[in-house]
Structure formats: C-alpha cells, structure tokens
C-alpha positions as CSV (number, residue, x, y, z in Angstrom):
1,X,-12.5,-1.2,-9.4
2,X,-15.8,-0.1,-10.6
3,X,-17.9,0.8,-13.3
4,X,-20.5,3.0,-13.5
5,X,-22.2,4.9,-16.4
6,X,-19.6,4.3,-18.6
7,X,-17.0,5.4,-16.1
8,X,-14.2,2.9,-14.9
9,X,-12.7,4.0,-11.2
10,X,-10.5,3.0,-9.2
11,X,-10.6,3.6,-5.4
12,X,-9.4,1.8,-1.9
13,X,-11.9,-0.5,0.1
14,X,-11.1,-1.7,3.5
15,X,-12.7,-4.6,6.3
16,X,-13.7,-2.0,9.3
17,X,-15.5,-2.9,12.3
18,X,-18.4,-1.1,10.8
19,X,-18.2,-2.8,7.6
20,X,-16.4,-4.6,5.1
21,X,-15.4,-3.3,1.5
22,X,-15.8,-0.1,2.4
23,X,-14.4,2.3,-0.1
24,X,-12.3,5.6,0.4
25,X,-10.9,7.7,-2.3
26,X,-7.2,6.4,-2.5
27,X,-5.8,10.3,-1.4
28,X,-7.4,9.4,1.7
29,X,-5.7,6.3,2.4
30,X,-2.3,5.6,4.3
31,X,-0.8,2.1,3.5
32,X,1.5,1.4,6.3
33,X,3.8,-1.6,6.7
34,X,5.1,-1.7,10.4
35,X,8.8,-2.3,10.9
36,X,8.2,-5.3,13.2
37,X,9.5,-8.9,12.9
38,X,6.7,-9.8,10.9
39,X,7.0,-7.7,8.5
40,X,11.5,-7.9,7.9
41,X,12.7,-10.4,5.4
42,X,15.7,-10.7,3.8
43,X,17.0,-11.7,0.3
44,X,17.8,-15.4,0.9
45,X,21.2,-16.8,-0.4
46,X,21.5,-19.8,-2.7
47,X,18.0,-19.0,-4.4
48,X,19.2,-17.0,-7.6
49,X,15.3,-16.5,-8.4
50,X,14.8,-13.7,-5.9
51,X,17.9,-12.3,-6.9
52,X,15.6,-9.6,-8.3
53,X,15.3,-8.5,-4.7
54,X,18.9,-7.4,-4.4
55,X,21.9,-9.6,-3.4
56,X,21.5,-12.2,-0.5
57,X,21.4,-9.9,2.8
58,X,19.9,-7.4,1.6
59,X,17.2,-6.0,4.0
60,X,13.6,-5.9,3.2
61,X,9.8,-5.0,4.6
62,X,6.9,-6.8,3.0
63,X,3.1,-7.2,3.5
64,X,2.5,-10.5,2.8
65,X,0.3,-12.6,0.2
66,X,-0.9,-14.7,3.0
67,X,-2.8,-12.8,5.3
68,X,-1.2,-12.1,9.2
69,X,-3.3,-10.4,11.3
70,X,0.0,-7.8,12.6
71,X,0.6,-6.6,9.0
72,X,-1.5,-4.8,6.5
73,X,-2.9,-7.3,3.6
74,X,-3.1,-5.7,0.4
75,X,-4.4,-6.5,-2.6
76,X,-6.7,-5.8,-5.8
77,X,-10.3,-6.5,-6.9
78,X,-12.0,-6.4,-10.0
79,X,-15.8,-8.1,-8.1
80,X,-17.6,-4.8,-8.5
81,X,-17.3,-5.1,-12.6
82,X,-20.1,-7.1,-14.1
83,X,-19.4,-10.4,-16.9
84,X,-19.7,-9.2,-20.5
85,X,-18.7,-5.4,-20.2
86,X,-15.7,-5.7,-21.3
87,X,-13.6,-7.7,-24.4
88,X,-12.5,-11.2,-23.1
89,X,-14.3,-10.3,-19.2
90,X,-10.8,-8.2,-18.5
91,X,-8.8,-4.9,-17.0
92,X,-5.1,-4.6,-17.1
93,X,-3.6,-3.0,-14.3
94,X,-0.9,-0.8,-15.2
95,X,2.3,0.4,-12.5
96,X,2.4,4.6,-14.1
97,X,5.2,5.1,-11.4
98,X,7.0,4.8,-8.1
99,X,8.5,7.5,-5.7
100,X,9.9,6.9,-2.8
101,X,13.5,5.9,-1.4
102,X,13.6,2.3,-2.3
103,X,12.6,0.3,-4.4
104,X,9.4,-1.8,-4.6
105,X,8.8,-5.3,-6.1
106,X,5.0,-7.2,-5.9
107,X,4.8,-10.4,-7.0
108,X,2.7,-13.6,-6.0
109,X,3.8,-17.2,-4.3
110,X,3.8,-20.3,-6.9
111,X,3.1,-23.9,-5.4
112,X,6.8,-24.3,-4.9
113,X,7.0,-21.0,-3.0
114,X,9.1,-19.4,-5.7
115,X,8.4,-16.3,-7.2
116,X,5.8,-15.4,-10.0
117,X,6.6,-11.8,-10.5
118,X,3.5,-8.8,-11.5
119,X,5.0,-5.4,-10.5
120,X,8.4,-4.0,-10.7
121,X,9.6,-0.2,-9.9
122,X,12.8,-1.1,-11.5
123,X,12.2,-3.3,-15.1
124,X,9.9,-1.6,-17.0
125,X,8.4,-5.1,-18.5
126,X,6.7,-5.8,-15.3
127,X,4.5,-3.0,-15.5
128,X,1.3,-4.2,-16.8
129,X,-1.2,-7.3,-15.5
130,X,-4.2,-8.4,-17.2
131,X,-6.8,-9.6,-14.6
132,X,-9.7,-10.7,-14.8
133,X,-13.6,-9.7,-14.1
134,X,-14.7,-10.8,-10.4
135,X,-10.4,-11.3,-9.1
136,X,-10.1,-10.4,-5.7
137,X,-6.2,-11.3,-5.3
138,X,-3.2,-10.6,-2.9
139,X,0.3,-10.6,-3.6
140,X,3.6,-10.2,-1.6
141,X,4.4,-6.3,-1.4
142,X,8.4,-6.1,-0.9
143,X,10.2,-2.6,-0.3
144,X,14.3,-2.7,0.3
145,X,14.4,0.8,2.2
146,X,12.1,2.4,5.0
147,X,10.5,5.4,4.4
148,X,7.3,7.2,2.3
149,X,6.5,5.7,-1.2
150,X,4.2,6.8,-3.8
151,X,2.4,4.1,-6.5
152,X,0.6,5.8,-9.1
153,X,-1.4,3.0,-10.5
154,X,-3.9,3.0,-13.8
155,X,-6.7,0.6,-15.0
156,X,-7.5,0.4,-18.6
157,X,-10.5,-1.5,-20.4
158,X,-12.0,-2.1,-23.6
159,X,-16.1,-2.6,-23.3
160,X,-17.5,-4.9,-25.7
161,X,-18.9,-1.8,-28.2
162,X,-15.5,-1.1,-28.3
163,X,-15.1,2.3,-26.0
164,X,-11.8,2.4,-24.3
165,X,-12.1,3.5,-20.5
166,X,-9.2,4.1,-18.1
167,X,-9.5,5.2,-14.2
168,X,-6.8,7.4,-14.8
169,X,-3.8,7.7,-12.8
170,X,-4.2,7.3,-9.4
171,X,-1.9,7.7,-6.7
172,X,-1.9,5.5,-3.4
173,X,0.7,6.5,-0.6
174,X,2.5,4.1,1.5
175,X,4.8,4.3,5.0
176,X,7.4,1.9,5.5
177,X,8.4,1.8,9.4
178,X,7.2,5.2,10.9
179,X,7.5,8.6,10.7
180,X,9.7,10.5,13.2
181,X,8.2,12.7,15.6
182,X,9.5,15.1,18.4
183,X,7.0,15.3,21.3
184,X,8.0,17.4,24.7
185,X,5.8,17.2,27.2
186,X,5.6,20.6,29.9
187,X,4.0,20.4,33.4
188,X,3.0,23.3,35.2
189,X,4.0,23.6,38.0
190,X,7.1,20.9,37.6
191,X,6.8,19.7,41.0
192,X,3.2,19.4,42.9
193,X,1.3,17.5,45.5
194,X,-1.6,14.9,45.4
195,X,-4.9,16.8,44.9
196,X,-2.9,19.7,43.0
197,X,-4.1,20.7,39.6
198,X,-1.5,20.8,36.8
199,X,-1.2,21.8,33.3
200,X,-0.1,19.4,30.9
201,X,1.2,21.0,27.6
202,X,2.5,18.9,25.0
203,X,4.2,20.7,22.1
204,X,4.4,17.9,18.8
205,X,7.3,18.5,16.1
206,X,5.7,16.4,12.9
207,X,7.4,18.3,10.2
208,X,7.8,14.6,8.5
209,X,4.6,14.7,8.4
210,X,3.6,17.1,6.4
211,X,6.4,16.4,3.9
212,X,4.9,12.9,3.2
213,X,2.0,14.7,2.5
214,X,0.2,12.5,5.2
215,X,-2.8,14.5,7.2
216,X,-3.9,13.6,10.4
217,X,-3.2,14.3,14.3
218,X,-1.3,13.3,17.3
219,X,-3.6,12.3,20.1
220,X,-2.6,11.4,23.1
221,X,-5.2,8.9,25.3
C-alpha cells in the first residue's frame, strides 16, 4: 500500500534479482501456486477447527505462511504508509469478491498451529482486517479446486483530518496448477541426415489462455 498526495494505492511488489519490493500494477501480475507436493494439503481428520476447509479428505493447494523456496509466498504490506496519517496508525483490508472454481480461505498459524482465520470467499464475516501502519505479514493461502481465481481486494483509511481514502477495487489474478496447452511440433523434412538443415515449426494451442485473461508467450529454449 501507499500513499501519496492524498491518494491511497494499492499495487503488487515482488523480490527480483534486480531488486527487492519492486512494484507492478496488480493487472500485471500472475499469482501462481504449482500443483507439486509442496504445495497439496488436505483437510486433516479429527481437528474440527479446520473444518472450515471442507470435510476431512478434501483436497487442497496452498501457499504457505512460512516461506518455501518451491512455492510462491504471499502476503500484505502497509511499510510504505507513514505513522500519524491515519486514525489509530491503521487500513482495513477489505475481500470485495472471489471468482474462480473453488473456493479460497487465508488465514494465519497461532502458536499451537491452529487456525486464526482473516479471509473467507464463503462467510461474509471474514471479509474485512484492520492492519496496522508498517505490517508486512504472510498468511496461509488455501484453494480446494485447481484452476484460474480472481480476488478483488479494497483498502480503506481514515487520515487524521478526517478524509476518507480507499484504493478502490482492485483485482489480483491467480493460477492454481497450470494451464493446458496443446503444442505440435513439425519438422521439415521428417527424416534427414547429420549436417541437413531443417525447419522446426511449432504450432501452440493456448486458448486457456486467453480465457484466464493471462498475457504472455510460449517460448521454447
């Protein structure tokens, strides 16, 4: 989050090799969560407080709270917002809405390992979190079906004259597993020697692609 002549936003900011806390407008950023070992969980059995999950069995993906270098690690900030803008040093973080073809549950690890829970796509009182000025936090990110998700997320202040701000809504995209692609690969001519040239042409079906509304490219290396 920032805050800037009178303005709150709300963007993405990712550790790169060529920086850390770089920031991207969130339309321009992919969340993925692999569907490797690492990332698969499922709801335990005989612990009835992550029966919000779904009944015991029930498959799940997850970027964790604790950070593993194979899996994304998201989280929030509020560092970029200075002490005594706003009443009581504060933003509240607000869930607007959820798309996709599960359903989504963040919540953070207590001492005990048991679940302390922030953001629901399913009960409507776990929509809001008050945080405050200078958090940088991260949470447990749980999805119970694979595929392309949309979190439309909002952040709401009050400075200390009073003004009410908000970032608006803004929408951060997610992929759960991967999307599927078609690739067939054409040599001409089929059949040649050592020291022959040949054509390599590789037509790429990534109509998923497009329907997630993810941009991008195939390359092959």
């Amino acid at each position: 989050l920032g805050f800037e002549e009178g303005a709150l936003s709300m963007h993405a900011a990712a550790d790169l090799e060529s920086g850390r806390g770089q920031l991207f407008d969130a339309s321009d950023v992919l969340l993925q969560v692999k569907d490797i070992p690492a990332a698969r969980a499922e709801v335990p059995e005989g612990f009835p407080e992550f029966s919000f999950l779904g009944p015991p069995g029930t498959p799940l993906w997850f970027a964790p709270m604790t950070q593993n270098p194979d899996v994304v690690w998201p989280g929030w900030n509020t560092e970029r917002l200075d002490v005594g803008v706003f009443v009581d040093d504060a933003v509240q973080l607000h869930l607007r809405d959820v798309q996709g073809p599960g359903h989504v549950e963040v919540f953070m690890d207590d001492p005990l390992g048991l679940p302390i829970r922030i953001f629901s796509s399913t009960d409507p009182s776990r929509r809001s979190q008050t945080t405050s000025v200078g958090t940088h936090a991260h949470t447990n990110w749980f999805f119970d079906a694979l595929g392309t998700y949309a979190m439309t997320f909002e952040a709401t202040a009050t400075t200390v004259g009073g003004v009410e701000v908000s970032t608006g809504p803004v929408e951060y995209r997610w992929l759960v597993g991967s999307l599927p692609t078609t690739t067939e690969l054409v040599a001409d001519p089929a059949s040649a020697r050592v020291g022959d040239a040949v054509t390599l042409t590789a037509q790429i079906d990534t109509e998923a692609v497009p329907e997630a509304g993810l941009p991008g490219r195939v390359t092959f290396l």
